[in-house]
N, C-alpha and C positions, 0 to 999 in steps of 0.2 A: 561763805568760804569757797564755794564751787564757782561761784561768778569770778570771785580773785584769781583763782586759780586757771580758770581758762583766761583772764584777758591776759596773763602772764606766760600763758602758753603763747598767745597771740601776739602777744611782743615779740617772744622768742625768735617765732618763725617770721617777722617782717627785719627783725634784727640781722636772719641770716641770709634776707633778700635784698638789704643792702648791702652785706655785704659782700656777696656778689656780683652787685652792681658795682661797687668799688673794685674788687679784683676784675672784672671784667673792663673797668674804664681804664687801668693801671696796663693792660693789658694791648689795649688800644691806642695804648699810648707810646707809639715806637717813633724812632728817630726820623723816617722817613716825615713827620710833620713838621707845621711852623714851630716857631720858636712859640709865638702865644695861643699858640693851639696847644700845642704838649701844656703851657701853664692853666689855660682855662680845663684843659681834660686831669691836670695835678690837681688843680680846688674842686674840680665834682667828685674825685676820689675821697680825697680826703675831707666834705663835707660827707658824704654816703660812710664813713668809719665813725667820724663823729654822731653820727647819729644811729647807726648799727651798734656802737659803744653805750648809747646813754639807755636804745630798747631793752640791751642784753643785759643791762644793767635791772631796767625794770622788772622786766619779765624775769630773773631772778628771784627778785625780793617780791614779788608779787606770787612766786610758786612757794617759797619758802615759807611765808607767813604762815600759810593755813596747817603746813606742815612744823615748823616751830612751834604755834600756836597747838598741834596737838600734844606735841611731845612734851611739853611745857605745865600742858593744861594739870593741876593739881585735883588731881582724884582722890583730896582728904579724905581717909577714911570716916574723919570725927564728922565732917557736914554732911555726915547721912546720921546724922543725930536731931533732929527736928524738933523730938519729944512731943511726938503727937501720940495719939493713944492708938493701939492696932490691936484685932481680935484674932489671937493665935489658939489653933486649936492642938493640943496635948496628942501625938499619937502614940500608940499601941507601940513599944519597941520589939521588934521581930526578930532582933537581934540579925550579925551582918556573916552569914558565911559566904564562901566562894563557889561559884559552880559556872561550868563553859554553859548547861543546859538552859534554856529556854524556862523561866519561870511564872509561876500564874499565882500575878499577886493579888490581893483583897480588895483592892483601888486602884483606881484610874492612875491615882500619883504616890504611889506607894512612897515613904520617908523612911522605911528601914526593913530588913528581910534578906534574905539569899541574894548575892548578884554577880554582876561579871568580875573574873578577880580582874580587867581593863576599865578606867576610868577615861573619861573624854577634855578635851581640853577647854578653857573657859573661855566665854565669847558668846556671839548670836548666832544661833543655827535658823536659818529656812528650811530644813529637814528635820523631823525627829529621829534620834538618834533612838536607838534598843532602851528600853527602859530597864533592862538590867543593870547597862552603864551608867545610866542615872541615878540609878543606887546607891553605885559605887560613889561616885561622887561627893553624895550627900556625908558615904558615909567618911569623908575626909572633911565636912566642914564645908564644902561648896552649897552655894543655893543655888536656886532653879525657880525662875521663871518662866512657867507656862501662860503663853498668850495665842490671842486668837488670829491667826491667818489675816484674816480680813482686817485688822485695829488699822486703826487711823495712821496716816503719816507719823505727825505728832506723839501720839504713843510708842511707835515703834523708833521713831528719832530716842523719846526718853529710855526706852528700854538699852538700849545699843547704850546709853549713855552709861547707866547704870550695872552694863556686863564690864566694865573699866575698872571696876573699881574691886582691890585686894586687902588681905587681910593674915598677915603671916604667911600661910603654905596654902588657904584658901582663896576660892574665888566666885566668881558668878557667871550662871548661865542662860539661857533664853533662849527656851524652845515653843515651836508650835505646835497645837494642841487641838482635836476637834474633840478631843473630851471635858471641855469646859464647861461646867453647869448652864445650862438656860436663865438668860438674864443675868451670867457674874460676866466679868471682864476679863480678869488673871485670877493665877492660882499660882500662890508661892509656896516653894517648900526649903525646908531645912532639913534636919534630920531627927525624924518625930517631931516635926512644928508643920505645921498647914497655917495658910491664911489665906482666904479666897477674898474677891474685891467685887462687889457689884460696879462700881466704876473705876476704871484705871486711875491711880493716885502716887503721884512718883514719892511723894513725902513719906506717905503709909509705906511703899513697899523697900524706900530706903532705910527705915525706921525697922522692916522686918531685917534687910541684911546689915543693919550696924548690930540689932541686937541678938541675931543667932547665925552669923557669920561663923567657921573657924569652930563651932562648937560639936562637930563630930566628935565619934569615940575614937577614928586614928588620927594623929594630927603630922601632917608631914610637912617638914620645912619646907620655905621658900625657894632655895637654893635647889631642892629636889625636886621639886614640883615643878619647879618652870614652867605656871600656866594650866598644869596641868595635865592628860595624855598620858603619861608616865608612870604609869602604877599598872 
């Protein structure tokens, strides 16, 4: 889609270099000339339009696909339904109070406890955000995927895929982590669910957000949520 997208770009701008060429020849074209000079200088114009018409044409439909094609793209919530088998571990509920202070949780990726009464919005983060917010989040039903800095291209193309995709008033997030166990790959969380992955597996961890998506203790509409940030 990025290769689409710049030769589209690169239409664009040959599109408006003939067009310049055309007003430029249209330009050069004053009375003082012959009669079949003005005509031969009329057809290079209006070949240089003709053809500045068909690039800006292209270069168009060639920026718009990838862009169409996202907006378009169906992020069923159900085909994150695989029905494979995934190992969720049961956490401790710590129950969700509010507090601005700085908290010292029991785990690296705490799934419920004290947190910031601010929630973050859903998406890929290249920064880790306060893990108090993370809390928060979860405790609306958002998940959280923690991944490792360093993961492959490919992983992190699948991850970004999988922050797409919503669920009523929840959503998904993906953050980076150097606290990821020795030897796993991600570590997902819900709220009181854990599931750590010795190898990145988009099926598994889609299979975690179809089935504990949305299932926090607060659930806040869509309409108010928008994405998330809002609380």
């Amino acid at each position: 889609m990025i290769i689409v997208a710049t030769i589209g770009a690169v239409s664009l701008l040959v599109a408006f270099m003939f067009y310049w060429s055309a007003f430029k020849t249209n330009r050069d074209n004053s009375s003082k000339l012959k009669k079949d000079q003005k005509a031969q200088l009329k057809e290079k114009a209006r070949k240089s339009k003709l053809t500045a018409h068909g690039l800006l044409a292209l270069g168009v439909v060639l920026i718009l696909i990838p862009l169409i094609r996202n907006a378009s793209s169906s992020y069923d919530f159900d085909s994150l339904n695989k029905g494979v088998s995934i190992e969720v571990t049961n956490d401790k509920d710590n129950g969700g109070g509010h507090s601005e202070m700085p908290i010292q949780y029991e785990s690296k990726f705490p799934t419920s406890g004290t947190h910031n009464p601010h929630d973050l919005k859903f998406g890929f983060y290249d920064k880790k955000p306060t893990t108090e917010m993370l809390v928060h989040n979860l405790e609306h039903g958002d998940i959280e995927i923690y991944y490792r800095a360093n993961a492959s291209n490919e992983t992190l193309k699948s991850i970004k895929y999988l922050t797409h995709f919503r669920e009523a008033g929840a959503g998904v997030l993906a953050i980076p982590s150097e606290d990821i166990p020795e030897g796993k790959d991600v570590v997902i969380t819900a709220w009181t669910k854990t599931m750590i992955l010795d190898k990145y597996d988009e099926a598994k961890v889609g299979q975690f957000i179809y089935d504990h998506i949305d299932h926090g203790p607060e659930h806040i509409p869509a309409n108010i949520r928008r994405g998330g940030g809002t609380m």
